[in-house]
C-alpha positions as CSV (number, residue, x, y, z in Angstrom):
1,X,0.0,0.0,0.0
2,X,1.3,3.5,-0.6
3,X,0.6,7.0,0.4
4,X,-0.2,9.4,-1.9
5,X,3.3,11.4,-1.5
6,X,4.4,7.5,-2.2
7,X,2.5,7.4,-5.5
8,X,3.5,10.6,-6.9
9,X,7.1,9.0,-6.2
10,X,6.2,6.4,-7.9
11,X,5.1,7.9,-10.7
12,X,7.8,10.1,-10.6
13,X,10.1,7.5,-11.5
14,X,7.6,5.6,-14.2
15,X,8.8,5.8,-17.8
16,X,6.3,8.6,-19.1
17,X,5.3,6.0,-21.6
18,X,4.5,3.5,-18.9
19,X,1.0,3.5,-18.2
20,X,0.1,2.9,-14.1
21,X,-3.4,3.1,-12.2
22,X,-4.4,4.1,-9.0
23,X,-6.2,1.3,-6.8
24,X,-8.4,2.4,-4.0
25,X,-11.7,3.4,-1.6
26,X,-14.0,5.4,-2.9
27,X,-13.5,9.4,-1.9
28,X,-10.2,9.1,-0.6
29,X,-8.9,11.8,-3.2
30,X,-7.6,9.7,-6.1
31,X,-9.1,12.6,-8.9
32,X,-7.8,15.6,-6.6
33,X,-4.5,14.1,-6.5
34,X,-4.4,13.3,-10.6
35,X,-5.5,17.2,-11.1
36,X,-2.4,17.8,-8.5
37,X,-0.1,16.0,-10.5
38,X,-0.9,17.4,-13.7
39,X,0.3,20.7,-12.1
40,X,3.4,19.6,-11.0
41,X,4.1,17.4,-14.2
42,X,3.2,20.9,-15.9
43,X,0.8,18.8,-18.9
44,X,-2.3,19.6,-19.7
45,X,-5.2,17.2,-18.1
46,X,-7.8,15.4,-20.1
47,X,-10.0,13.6,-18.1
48,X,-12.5,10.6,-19.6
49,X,-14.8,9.2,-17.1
50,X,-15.2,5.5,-18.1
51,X,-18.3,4.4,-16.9
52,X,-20.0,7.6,-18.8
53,X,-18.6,6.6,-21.8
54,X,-22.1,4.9,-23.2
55,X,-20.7,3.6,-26.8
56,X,-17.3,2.7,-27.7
57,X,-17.5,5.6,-30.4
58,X,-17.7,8.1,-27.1
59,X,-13.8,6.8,-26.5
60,X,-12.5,5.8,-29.3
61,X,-14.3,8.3,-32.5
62,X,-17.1,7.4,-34.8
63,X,-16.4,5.1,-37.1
64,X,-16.4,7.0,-40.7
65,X,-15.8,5.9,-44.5
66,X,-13.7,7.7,-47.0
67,X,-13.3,6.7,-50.7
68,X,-13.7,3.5,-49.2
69,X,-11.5,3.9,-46.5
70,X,-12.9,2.8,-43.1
71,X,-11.4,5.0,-40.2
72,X,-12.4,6.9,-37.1
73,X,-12.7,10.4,-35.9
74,X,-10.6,12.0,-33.5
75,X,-12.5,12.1,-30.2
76,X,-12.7,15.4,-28.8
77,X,-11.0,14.4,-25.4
78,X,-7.9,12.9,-27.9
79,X,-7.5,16.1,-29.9
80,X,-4.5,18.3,-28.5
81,X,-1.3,18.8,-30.3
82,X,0.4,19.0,-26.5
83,X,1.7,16.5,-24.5
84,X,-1.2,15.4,-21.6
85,X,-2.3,13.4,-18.5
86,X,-4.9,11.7,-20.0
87,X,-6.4,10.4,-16.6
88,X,-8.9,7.8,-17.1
89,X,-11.0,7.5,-14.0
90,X,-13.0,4.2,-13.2
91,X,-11.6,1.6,-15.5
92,X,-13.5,-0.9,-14.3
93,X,-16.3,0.4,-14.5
94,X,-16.0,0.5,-18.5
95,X,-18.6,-1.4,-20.9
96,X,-16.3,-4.7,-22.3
97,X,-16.1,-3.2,-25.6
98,X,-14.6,-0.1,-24.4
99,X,-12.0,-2.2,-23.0
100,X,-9.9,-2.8,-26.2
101,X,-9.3,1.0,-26.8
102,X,-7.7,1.4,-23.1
103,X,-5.6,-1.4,-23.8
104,X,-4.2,0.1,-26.8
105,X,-3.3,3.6,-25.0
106,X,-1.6,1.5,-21.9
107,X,1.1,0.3,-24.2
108,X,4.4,2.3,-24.9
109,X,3.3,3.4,-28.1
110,X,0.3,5.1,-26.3
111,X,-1.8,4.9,-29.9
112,X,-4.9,3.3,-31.5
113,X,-6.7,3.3,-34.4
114,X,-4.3,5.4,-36.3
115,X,-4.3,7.8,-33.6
116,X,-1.2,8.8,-30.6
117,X,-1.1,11.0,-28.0
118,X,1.9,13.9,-28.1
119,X,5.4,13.0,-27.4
120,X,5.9,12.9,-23.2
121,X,2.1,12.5,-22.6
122,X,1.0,9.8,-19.5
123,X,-1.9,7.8,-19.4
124,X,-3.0,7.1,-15.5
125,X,-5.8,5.0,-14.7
126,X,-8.1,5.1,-11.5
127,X,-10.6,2.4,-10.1
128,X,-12.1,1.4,-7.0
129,X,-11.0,-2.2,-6.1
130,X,-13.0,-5.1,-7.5
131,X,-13.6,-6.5,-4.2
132,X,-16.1,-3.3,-3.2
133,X,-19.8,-4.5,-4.3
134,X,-21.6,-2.4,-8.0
135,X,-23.6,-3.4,-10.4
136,X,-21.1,-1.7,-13.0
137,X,-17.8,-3.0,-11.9
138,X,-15.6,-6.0,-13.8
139,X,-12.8,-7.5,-12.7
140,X,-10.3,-6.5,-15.5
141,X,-8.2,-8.9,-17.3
142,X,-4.5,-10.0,-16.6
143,X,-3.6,-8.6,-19.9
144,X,-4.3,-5.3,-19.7
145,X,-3.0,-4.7,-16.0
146,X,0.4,-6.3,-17.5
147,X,0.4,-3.1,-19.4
148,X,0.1,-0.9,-16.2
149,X,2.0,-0.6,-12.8
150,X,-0.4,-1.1,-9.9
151,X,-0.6,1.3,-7.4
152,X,-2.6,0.8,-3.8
153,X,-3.4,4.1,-2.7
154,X,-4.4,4.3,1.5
155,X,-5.4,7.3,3.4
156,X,-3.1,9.0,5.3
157,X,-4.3,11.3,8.0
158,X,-1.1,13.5,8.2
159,X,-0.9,13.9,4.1
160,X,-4.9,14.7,4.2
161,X,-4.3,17.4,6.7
162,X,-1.7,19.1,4.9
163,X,-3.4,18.6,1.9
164,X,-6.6,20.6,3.8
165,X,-4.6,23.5,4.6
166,X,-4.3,24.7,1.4
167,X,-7.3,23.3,-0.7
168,X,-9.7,25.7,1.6
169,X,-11.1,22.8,4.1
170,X,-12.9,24.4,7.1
171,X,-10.2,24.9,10.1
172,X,-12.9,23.6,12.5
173,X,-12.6,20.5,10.2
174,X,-8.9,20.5,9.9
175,X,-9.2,20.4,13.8
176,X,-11.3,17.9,14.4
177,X,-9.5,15.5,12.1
178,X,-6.3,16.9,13.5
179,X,-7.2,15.4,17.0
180,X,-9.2,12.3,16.2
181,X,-8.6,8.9,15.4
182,X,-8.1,7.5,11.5
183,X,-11.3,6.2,10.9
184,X,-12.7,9.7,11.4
185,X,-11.1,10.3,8.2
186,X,-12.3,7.0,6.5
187,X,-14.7,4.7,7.6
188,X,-17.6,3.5,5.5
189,X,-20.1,1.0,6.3
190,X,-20.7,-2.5,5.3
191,X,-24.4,-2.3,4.4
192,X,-27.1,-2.9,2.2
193,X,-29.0,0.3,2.4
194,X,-26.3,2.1,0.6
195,X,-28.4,5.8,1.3
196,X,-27.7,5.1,4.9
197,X,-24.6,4.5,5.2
198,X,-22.1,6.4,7.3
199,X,-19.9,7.8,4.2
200,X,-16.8,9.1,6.1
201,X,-14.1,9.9,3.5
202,X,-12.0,12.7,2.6
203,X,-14.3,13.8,-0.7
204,X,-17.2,13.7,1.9
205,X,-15.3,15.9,4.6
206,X,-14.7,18.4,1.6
207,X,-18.4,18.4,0.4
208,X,-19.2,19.2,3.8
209,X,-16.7,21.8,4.7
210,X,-18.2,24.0,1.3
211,X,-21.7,24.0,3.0
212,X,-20.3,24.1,6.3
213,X,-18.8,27.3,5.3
214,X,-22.1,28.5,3.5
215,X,-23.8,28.0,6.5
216,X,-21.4,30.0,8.6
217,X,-21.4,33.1,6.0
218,X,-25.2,32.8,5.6
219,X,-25.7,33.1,9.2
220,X,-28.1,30.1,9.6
221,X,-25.6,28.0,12.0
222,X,-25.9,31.0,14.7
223,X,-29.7,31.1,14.5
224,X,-30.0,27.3,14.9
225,X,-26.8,25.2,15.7
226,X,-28.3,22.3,15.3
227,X,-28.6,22.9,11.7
228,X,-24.3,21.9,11.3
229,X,-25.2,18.1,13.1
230,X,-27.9,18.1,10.1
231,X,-25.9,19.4,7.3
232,X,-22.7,17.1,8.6
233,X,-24.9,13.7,9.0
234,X,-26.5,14.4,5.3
235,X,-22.4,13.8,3.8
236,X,-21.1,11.6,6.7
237,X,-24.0,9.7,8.2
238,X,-25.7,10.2,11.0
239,X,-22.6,8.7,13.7
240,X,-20.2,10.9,12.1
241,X,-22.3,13.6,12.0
242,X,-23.1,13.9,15.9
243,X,-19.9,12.9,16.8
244,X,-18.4,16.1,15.0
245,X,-21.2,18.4,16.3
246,X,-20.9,17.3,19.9
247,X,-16.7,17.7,19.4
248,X,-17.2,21.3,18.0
249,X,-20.5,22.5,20.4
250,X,-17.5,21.2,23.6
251,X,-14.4,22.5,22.0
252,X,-15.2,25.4,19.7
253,X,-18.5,26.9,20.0
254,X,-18.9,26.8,23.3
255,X,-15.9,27.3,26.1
256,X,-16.3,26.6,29.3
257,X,-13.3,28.6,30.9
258,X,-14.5,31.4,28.8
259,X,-17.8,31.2,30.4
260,X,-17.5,31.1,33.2
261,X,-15.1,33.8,33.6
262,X,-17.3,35.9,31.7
263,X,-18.0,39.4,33.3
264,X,-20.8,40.3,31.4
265,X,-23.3,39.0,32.7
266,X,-25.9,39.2,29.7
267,X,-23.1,37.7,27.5
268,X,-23.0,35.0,30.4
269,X,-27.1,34.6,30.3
270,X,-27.1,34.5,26.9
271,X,-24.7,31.8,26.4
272,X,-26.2,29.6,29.0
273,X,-29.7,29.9,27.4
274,X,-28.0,28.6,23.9
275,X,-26.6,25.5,25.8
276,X,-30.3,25.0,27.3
277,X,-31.8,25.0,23.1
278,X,-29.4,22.2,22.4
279,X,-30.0,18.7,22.3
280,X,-29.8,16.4,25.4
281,X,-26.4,14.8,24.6
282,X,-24.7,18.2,24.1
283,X,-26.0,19.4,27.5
284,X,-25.2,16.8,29.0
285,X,-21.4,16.7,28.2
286,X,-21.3,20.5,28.3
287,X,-22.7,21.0,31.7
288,X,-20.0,17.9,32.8
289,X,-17.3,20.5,31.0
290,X,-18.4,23.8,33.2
291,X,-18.9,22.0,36.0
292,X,-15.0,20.3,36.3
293,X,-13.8,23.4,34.7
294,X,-15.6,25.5,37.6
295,X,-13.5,23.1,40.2
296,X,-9.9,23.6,38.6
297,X,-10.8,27.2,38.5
298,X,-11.5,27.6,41.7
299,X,-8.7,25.4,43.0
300,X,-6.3,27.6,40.9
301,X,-4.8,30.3,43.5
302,X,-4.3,32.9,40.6
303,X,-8.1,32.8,40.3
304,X,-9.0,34.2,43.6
305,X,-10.3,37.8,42.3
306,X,-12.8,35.6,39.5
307,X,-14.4,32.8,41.7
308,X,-17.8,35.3,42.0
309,X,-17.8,35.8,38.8
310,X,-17.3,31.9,38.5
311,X,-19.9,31.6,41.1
312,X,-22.3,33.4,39.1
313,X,-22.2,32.0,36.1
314,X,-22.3,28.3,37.3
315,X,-25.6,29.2,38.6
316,X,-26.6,30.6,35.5
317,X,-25.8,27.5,33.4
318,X,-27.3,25.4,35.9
319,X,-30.6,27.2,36.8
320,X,-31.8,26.8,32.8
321,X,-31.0,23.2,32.2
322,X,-32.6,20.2,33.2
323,X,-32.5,18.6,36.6
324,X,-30.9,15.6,35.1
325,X,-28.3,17.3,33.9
326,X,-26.8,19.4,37.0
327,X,-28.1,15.9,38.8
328,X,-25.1,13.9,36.4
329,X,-22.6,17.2,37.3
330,X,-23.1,17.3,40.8
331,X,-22.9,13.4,41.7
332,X,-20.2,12.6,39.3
333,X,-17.8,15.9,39.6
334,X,-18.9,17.7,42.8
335,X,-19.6,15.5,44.8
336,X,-16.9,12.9,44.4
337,X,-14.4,15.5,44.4
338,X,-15.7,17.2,48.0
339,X,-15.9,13.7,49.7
340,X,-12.1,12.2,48.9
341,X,-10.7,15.8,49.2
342,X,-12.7,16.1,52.9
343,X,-14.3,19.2,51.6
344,X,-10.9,21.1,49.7
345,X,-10.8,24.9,49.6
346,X,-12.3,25.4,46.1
347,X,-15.3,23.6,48.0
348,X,-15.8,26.2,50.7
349,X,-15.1,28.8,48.0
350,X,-17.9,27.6,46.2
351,X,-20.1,27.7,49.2
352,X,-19.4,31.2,51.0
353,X,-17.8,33.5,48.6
354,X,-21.3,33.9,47.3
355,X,-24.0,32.5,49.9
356,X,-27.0,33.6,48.2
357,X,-26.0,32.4,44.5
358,X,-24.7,29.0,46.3
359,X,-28.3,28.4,48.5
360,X,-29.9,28.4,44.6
361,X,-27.7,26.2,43.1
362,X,-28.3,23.8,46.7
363,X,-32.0,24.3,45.6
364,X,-31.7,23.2,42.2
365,X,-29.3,19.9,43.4
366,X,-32.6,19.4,45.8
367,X,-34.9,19.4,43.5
368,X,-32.9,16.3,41.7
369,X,-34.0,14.5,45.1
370,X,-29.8,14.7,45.2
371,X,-28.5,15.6,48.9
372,X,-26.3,18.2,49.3
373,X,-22.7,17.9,51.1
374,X,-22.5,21.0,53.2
375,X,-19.6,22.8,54.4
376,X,-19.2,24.9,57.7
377,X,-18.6,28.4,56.7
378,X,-14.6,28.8,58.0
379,X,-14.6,30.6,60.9
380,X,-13.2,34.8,61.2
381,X,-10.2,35.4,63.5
382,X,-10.5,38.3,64.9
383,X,-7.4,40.3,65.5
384,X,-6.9,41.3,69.1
């Protein structure tokens, strides 16, 4: 298996005459990467899709008679005077009598039926492997992949990322594949229902990224969020789709350091009331992320002028979401933490540096049928 910094190598090194194709997944890039190469190769690229190519006149010219002389027409993808990647995408999906013709441009002579291509042109093919289930593929024959080098092409994360970073993919994308595993990259389903499928591949990441960013210009993401778990699952399935959403609404759209040392306290209101429009799951992991956030920050000495603020804004976040959420927070961060630390500062901060804020949040936690641990307010030394 190769890369594709490995098959441009590869290539590289090939004979121009010497035809190769490109073996691999569906959507992995195999037609970016030929338009790439045409531009560092510096020739001109002709592309003929073979499985649209309905009669074997489409590929090979009509067949025409002149004072009795059979012959065939130049077909319009065949008539440049230059040299030129003739890429030739989905072999193998070609009718059987289109077959002939490709196997007389994969041989050094790069000619057929009286026809060639120009000095220091390359002929590349492209198909998806025969294993992967169609109605329209054929196994090709021995013969004509004796005319070709084979080339496996496999997804590499690290190439696809650089790759992103200058084809305009959406850095929120970049980011997200950036710090997840592989098979966010690439990962389609084994299925029958082929419309159902979870279609994760690089050529569905960039689909996605153009209406991604459409959606972000338009302004229809801000009005409803939601919207981007929708737009994501239509390209990449519905797992891939909420998987991304509830990475971006934890990481990117919403922050919980950021809110909760927010000073504003509209901007604080406000952002608490979008968490509270989102869907279960996403409140659910948010309010988990404020509320171990809201412990580190008040642990952190350096914090000591914010932890009203912090205060504050916990009670904000808490007082519009759902008992079962602040329920999940409290027994699995606050509660926990308090009882193996035997009530630690950040705990007593959280109790008394704002008594009134701190006896609703107690009220909410009630109202879960949770009980509260309580902490005796420290008591004042008084200076003689």
């Amino acid at each position: 298996m190769a890369t594709f910094s490995m098959a441009k190598a590869k290539i590289m090194r090939l004979a121009p005459e010497t035809a190769c194709v490109l073996i691999g997944q569906p959507g992995i890039g195999k037609t970016e990467f030929i338009c790439d190469l045409a531009g560092t190769l510096k020739l001109k690229l002709v592309k003929l899709r073979c499985s649209e190519a309905g009669e074997t006149g489409d590929l090979t010219g009509l067949l025409q008679v002149f004072n009795g002389i059979h012959s065939h027409t130049i077909p319009e993808w065949l008539s440049y005077n230059e040299p030129v990647l003739l890429f030739l995408d989905e072999i193998n999906r070609a009718k059987k009598d289109c077959i002939n013709a490709i196997m007389q441009l994969c041989t050094k002579e790069q000619e057929f039926n009286g026809h060639k291509l120009a000095p220091g042109s390359r002929v590349i093919c492209a198909m998806n492997p025969s294993s992967i289930a169609s109605n329209d593929v054929d196994e090709l024959n021995r013969a004509l992949f004796s005319r070709m080098a084979r080339i496996h092409i496999e997804v590499n994360k690290t190439e696809w990322l650089a790759w992103a970073t200058t084809h305009g993919i959406h850095p929120d994308i970049i980011n997200y594949i950036d710090q997840a595993s592989d098979e966010h990259l690439y990962k389609m389903d084994d299925v029958e229902v082929y419309e159902d499928e979870n279609t994760v591949n690089p050529r569905a990441w960039e689909n996605f990224s153009k209406m991604y960013t459409n959606g972000i210009k338009l302004g229809d993401y801000k009005v409803n969020p939601t919207l981007i778990q929708s737009d994501a699952s239509d390209h990449l399935g519905p797992v891939e789709g909420l998987a991304f959403f509830s990475w971006l609404c934890t990481k990117r759209m919403f922050n919980p350091q950021n809110f909760l040392l927010e000073t504003n306290q509209t901007k604080a209101i406000a952002a608490a009331s979008r968490v509270a429009k989102m869907l279960d799951v996403y409140q659910t992991e948010l309010c988990r992320n404020v509320t171990k956030t809201m412990i580190n920050l008040l642990s952190d000495p350096t914090m000591e002028a914010h932890k009203s603020t912090v205060i504050n804004n916990l009670y904000y976040l808490y007082d519009r979401l759902s008992v079962e959420h602040v329920a999940d927070a409290y027994e699995n961060f606050i509660k926990p933490a308090v009882l193996q630390n035997d009530k630690p500062d950040w705990f007593t901060k959280l109790a008394h540096t704002n008594e009134e804020t701190w006896s609703k949040i107690k009220t909410i936690i009630q109202g879960t049928g949770k009980p509260v641990v309580n902490v005796k307010k420290p008591k004042q030394i008084k200076k003689k």
